[in-house]
C-alpha beads as a LAMMPS data file, in Angstrom:
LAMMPS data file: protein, C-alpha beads

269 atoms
268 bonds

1 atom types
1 bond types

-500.0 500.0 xlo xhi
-500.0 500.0 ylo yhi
-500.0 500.0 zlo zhi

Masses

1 110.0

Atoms # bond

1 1 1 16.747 -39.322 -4.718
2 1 1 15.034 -37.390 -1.878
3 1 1 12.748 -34.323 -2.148
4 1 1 14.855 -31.184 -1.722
5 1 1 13.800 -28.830 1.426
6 1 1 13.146 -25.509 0.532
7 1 1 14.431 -22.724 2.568
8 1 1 11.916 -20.245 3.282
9 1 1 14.742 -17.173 3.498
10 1 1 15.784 -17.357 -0.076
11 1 1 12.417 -17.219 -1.369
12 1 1 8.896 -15.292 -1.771
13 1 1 7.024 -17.843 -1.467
14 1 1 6.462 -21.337 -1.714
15 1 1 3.976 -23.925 -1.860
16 1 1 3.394 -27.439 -0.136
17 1 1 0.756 -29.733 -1.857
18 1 1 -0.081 -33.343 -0.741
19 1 1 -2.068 -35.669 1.149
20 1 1 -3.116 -36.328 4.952
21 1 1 -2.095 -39.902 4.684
22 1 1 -1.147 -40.677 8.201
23 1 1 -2.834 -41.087 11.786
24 1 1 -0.521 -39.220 14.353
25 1 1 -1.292 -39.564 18.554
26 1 1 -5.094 -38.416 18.139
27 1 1 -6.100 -40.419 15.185
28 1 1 -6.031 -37.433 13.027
29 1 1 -5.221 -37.701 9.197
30 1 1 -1.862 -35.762 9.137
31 1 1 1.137 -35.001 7.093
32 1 1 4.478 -33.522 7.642
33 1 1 6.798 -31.226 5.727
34 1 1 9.599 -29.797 6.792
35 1 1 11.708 -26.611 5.747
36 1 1 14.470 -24.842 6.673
37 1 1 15.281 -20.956 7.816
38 1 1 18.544 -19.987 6.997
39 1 1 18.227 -15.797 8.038
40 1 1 15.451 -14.320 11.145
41 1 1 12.442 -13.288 9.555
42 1 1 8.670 -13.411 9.306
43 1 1 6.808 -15.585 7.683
44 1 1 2.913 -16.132 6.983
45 1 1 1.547 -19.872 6.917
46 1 1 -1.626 -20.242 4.778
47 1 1 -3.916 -23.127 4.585
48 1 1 -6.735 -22.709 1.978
49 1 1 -8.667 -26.332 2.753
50 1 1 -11.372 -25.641 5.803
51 1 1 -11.628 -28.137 8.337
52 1 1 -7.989 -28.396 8.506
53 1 1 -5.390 -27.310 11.009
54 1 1 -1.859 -26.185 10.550
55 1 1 1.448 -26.302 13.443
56 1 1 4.815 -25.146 12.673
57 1 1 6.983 -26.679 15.119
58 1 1 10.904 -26.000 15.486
59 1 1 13.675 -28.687 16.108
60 1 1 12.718 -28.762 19.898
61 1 1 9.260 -30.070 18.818
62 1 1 7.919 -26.858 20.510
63 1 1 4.723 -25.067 18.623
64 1 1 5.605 -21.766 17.060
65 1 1 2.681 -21.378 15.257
66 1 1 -0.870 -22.669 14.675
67 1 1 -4.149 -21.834 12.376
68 1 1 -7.537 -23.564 11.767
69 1 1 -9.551 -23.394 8.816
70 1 1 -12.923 -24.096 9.495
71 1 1 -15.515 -22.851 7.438
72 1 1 -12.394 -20.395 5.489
73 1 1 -8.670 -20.767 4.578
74 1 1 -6.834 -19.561 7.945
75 1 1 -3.983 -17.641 8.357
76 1 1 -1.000 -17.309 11.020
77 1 1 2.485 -15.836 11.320
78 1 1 5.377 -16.527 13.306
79 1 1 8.905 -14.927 13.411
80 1 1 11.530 -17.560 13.339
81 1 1 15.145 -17.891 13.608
82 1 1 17.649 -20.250 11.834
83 1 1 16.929 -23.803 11.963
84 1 1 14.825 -26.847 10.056
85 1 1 10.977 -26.871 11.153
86 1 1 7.855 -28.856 10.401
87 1 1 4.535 -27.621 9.168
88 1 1 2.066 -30.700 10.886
89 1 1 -1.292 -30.310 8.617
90 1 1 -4.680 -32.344 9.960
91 1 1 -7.633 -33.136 9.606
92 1 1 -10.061 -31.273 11.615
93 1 1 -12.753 -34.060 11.411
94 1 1 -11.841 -37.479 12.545
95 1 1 -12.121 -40.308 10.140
96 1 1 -11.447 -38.296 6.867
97 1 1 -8.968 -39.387 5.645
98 1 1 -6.389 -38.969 2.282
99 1 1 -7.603 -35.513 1.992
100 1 1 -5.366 -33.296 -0.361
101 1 1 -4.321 -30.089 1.317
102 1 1 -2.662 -26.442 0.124
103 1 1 -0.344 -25.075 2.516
104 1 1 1.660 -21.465 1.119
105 1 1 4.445 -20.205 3.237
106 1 1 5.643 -16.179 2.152
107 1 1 7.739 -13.809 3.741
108 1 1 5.804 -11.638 5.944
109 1 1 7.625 -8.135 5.347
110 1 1 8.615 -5.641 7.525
111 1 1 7.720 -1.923 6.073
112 1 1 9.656 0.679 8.001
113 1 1 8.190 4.228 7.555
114 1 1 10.450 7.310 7.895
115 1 1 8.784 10.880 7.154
116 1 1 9.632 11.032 3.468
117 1 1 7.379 7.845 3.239
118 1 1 8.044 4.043 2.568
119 1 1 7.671 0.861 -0.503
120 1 1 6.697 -2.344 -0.036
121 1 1 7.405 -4.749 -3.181
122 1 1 5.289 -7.683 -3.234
123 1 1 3.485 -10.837 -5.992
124 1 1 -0.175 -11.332 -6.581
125 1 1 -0.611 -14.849 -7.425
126 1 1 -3.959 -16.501 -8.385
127 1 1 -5.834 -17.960 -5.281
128 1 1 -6.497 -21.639 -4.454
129 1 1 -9.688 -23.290 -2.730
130 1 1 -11.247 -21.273 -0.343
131 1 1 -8.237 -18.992 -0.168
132 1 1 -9.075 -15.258 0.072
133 1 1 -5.828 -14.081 -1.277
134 1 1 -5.495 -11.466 1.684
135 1 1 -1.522 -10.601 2.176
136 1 1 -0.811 -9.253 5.667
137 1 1 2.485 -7.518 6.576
138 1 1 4.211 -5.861 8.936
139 1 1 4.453 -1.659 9.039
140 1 1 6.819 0.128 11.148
141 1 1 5.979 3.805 11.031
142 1 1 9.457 5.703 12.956
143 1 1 7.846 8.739 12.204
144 1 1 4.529 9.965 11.463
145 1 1 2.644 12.155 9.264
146 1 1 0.851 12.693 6.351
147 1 1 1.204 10.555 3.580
148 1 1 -0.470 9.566 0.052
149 1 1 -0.798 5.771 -0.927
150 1 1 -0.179 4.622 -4.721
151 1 1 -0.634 1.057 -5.288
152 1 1 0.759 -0.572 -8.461
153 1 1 -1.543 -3.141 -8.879
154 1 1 -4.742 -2.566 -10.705
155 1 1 -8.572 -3.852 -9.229
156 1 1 -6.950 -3.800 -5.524
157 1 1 -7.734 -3.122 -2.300
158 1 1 -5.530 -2.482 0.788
159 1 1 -5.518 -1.084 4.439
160 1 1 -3.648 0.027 7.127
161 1 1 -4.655 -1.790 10.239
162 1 1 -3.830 -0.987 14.162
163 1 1 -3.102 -3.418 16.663
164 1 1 -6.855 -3.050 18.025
165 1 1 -7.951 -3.870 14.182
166 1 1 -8.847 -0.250 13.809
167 1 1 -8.415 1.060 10.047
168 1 1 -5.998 3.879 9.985
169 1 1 -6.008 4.276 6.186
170 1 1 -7.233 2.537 2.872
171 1 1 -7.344 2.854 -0.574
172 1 1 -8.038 0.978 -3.580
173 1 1 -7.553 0.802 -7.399
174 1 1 -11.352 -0.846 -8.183
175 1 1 -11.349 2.081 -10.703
176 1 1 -8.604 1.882 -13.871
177 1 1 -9.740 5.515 -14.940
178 1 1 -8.069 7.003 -12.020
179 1 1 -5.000 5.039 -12.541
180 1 1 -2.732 8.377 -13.817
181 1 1 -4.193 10.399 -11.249
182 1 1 -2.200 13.214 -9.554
183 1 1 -0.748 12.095 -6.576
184 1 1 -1.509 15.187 -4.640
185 1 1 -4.981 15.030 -5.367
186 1 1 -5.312 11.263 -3.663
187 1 1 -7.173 11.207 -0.348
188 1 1 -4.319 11.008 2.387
189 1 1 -3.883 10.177 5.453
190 1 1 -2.509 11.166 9.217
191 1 1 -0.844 8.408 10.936
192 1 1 0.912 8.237 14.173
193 1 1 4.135 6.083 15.426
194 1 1 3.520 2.737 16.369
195 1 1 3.434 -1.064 15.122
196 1 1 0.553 -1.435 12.214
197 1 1 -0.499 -4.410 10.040
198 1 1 -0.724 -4.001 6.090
199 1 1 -3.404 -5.838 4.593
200 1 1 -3.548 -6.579 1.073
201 1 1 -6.308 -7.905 -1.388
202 1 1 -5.448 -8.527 -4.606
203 1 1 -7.401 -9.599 -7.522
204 1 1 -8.768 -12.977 -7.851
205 1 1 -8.101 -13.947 -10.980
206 1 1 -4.363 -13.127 -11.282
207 1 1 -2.448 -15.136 -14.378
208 1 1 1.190 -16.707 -13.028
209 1 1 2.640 -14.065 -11.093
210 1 1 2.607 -10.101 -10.851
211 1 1 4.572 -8.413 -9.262
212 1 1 3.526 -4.982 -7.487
213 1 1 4.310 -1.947 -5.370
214 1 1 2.754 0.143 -2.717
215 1 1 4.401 3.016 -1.854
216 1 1 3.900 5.554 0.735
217 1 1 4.290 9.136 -0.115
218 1 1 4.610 12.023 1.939
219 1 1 2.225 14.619 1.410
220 1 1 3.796 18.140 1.058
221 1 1 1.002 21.063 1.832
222 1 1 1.476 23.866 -0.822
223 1 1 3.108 26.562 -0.431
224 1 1 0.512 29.706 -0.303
225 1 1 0.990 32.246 -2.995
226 1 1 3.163 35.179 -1.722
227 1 1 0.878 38.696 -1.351
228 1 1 4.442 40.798 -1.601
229 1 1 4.522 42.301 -4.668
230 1 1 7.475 41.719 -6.471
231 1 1 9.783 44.548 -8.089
232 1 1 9.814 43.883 -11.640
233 1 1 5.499 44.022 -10.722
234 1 1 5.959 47.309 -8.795
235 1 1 8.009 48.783 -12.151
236 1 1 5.591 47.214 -14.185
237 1 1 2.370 48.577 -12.492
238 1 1 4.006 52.026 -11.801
239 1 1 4.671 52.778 -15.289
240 1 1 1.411 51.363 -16.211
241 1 1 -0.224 54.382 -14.341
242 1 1 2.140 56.886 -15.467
243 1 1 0.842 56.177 -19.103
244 1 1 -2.403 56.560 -18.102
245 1 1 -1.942 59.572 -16.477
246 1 1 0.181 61.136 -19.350
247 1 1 -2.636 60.021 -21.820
248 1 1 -5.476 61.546 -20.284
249 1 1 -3.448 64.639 -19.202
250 1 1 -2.625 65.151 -23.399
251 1 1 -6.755 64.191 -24.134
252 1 1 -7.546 67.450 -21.917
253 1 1 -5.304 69.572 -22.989
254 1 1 -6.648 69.050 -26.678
255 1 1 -9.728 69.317 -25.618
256 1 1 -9.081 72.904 -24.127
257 1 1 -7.174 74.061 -27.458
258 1 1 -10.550 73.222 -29.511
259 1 1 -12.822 75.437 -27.583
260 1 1 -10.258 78.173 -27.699
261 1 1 -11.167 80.859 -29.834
262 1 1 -7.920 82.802 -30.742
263 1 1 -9.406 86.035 -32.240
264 1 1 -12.411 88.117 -30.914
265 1 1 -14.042 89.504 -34.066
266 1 1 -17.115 92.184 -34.082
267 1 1 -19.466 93.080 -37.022
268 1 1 -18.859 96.694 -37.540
269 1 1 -22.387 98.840 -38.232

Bonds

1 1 1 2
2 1 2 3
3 1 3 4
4 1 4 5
5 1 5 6
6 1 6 7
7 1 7 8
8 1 8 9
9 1 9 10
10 1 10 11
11 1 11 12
12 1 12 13
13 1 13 14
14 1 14 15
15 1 15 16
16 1 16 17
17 1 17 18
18 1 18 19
19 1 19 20
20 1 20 21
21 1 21 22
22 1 22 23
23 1 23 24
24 1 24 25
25 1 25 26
26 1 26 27
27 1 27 28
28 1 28 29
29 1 29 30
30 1 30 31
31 1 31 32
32 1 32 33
33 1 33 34
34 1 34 35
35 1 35 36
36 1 36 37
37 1 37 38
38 1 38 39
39 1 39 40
40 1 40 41
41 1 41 42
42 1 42 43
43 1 43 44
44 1 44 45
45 1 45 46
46 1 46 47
47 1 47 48
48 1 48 49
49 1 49 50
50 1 50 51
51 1 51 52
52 1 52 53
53 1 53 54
54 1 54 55
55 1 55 56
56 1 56 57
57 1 57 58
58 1 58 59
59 1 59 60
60 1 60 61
61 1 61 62
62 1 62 63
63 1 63 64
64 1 64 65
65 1 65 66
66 1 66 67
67 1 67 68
68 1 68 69
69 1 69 70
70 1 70 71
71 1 71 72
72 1 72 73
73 1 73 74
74 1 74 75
75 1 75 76
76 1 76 77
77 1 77 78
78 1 78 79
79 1 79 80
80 1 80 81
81 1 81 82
82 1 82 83
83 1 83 84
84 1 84 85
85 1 85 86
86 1 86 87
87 1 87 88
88 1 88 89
89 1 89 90
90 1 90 91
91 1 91 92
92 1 92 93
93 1 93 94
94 1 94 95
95 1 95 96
96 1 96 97
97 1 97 98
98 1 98 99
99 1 99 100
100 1 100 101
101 1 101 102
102 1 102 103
103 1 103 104
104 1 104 105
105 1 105 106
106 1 106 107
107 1 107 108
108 1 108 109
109 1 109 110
110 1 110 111
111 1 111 112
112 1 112 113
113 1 113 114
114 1 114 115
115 1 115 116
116 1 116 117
117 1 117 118
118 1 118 119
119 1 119 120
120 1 120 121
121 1 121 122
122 1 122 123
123 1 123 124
124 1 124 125
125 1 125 126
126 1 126 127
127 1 127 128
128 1 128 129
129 1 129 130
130 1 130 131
131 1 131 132
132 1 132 133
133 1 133 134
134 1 134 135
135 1 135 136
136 1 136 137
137 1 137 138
138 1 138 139
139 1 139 140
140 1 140 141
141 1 141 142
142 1 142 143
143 1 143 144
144 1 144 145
145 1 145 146
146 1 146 147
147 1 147 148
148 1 148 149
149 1 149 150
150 1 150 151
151 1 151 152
152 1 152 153
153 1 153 154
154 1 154 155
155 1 155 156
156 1 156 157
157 1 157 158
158 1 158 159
159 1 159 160
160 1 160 161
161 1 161 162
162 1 162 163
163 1 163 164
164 1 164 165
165 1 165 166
166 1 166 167
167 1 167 168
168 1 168 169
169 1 169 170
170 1 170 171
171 1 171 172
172 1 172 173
173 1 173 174
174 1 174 175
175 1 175 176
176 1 176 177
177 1 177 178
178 1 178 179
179 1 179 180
180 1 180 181
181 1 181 182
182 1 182 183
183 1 183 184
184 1 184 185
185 1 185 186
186 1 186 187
187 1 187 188
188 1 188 189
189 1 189 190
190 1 190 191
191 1 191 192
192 1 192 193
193 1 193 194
194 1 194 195
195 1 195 196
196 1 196 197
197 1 197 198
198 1 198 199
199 1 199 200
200 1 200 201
201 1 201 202
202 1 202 203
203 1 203 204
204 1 204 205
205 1 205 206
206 1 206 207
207 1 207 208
208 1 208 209
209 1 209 210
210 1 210 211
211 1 211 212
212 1 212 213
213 1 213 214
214 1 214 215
215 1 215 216
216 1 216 217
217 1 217 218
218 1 218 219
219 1 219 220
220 1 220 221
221 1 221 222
222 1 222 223
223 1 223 224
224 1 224 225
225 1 225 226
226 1 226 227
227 1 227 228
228 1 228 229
229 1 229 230
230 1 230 231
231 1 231 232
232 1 232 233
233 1 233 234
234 1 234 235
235 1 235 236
236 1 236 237
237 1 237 238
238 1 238 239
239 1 239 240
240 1 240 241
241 1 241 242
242 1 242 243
243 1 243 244
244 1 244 245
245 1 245 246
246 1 246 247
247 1 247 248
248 1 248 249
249 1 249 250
250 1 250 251
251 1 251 252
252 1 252 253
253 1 253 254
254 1 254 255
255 1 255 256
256 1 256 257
257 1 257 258
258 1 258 259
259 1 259 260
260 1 260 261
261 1 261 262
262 1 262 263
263 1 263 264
264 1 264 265
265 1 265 266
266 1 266 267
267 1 267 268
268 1 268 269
């Protein structure tokens, strides 16, 4: 019975283990695996073994995407359409050979951003090797602004990155304390049209898998407290004064009436 091959659109994420048991044209220890995409989408290739190189090449045999791991896992992405394709994994040094290898293939989502803010779901899974456990995904921001970021996920750390690599916004949840915090009193952020990357760290030691969100909130400035004074105030205030007045009008008046004498009297001789 042959081994099934998975199809990278109806999952999250899957894994290929295995060996570099074969010599391809150059002599390097290689194996192939194969997959299939049944939908367009984006997809990240991870390789968590240094001194080993990745290709994902399509039906034509043409290269569609390509990482090496030297002294690190690597990472690449590649937006493909429907067909079967073959992840090649080497070795980078020639003569080492039946070298195990980790190769994780996820969906590489595409977060669009509209003024009221945006979510991205994703799954923290423990890391393997010398794999960092960075996520990277794709943000489309229609329409920009200024927004709040709430991650789900506790002890994690995650940035907005430009094209030139530029941070545009971060935040993190290192801290569990401020874990109910009120939204509006998060740091935000200003950020501008455009085509951004979303990096993700998540914790290291992650049991199974978690899932999490990061959402995007737009920030609404409060509204400043209105200086009109309202009626029922007005009424209030007025007859407030009146009392006042009435009150200290009655304390003179009594206070004339004592030193009032009524009747003049005179001693008589």
């Amino acid at each position: 019975m042959g081994v099934a091959i998975p199809n990278a659109s109806t999952m999250n994420w899957f894994q290929f283990r295995g060996i570099t048991n074969e010599l391809d044209s150059n002599l390097a220890s290689t194996d192939y695996r194969q997959f299939t995409v049944s939908k367009t989408g984006e997809f990240n290739f991870k390789i968590a073994d240094i001194n080993t190189n990745i290709k994902i090449v399509d039906q034509n045999n043409k290269v569609v995407a390509e990482a090496k791991a030297k002294n690190e896992a690597a990472q690449t992405s590649a937006k493909l359409g429907p067909g079967t394709y073959t992840a090649v994994i080497s070795q980078a040094v020639r003569g080492v050979n039946e070298r195990e290898y980790t190769l994780d293939i996820t969906e590489r989502q595409s977060v669009m951003m509209v003024g009221n803010g945006a979510q991205m779901k994703g799954i923290a899974r423990a890391v393997v090797g010398n794999d960092s456990g960075v996520q990277k995904h794709s943000l489309t921001v229609a329409q920009g602004g200024e927004f709040v970021g709430n991650m789900s996920l506790p002890y994690t750390r995650w940035a907005v990155m430009s094209k030139e690599g530029k941070v545009v916004a971060s935040g993190d949840t290192m801290d569990p304390t401020k874990s109910g915090e009120d939204m509006l009193k998060k740091p935000s952020f200003k950020i501008e049209p455009g085509q951004y990357e979303l990096v993700i760290v998540p914790p290291k030691n992650v049991i199974g898998e978690i899932p999490y969100q990061l959402n995007f909130i737009q920030k609404v400035a409060k509204a400043p407290e209105s200086t009109e004074e309202r009626p029922f105030d007005k009424i209030m205030r007025e007859r407030e004064a009146r009392l006042k007045q009435w009150a200290a009008e009655d304390a003179n008046k009594s206070s004339s009436k004592a030193k009032t004498t009524p009747y003049k009297m005179s001693l008589l001789a």
